[in-house]
C-alpha positions in Angstrom: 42.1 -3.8 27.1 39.9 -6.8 28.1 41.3 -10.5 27.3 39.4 -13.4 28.5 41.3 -16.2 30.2 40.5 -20.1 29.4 41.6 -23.4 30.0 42.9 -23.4 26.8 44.7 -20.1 26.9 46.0 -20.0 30.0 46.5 -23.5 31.0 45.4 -23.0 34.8 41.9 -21.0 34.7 39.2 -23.0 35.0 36.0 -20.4 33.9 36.7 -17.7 31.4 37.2 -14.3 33.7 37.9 -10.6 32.3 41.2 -8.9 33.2 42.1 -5.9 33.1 38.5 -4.4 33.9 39.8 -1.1 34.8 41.2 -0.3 31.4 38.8 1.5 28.8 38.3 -0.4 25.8 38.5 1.6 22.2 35.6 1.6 19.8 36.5 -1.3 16.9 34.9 -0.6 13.5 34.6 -4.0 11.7 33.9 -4.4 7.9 32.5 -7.2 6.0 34.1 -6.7 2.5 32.6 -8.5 -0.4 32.1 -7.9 -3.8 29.1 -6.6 -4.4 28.1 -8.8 -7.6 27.9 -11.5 -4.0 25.4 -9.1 -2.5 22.1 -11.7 -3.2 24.3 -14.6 -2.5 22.5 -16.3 0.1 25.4 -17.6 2.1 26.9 -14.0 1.8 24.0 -12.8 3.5 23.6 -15.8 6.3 27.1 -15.1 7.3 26.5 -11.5 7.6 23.3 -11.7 9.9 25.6 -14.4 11.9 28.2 -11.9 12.1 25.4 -9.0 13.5 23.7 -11.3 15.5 26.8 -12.5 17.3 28.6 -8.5 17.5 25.4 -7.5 19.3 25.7 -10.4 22.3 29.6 -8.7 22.2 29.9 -7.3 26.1 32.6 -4.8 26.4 
């Protein structure tokens, strides 16, 4: 498992660092449920290219 310390976390790091390199991470599916009636919603579909945009920069 990775966890990232902070500041705010941790109370004493001062830059985020990994722990716990070592350790294999597992895959994590995520889902973005929503009806689908909210397909063509444009705010719907914003928030879902945010979402991909953002799981892509993810670094495991």
């Amino acid at each position: 498992m990775h966890l990232l310390l902070s500041r705010r976390c941790a109370g004493f790091a001062t830059e985020p660092r990994r722990v716990l390199e070592e350790v294999d991470m597992p895959a994590l599916d995520s889902y973005l449920v929503y009806p689908e009636e909210m397909r063509s919603v444009a705010r719907v579909q914003v928030f879902r290219d945010f979402l991909v945009t953002k799981a892509q920069r993810w670094v495991y």
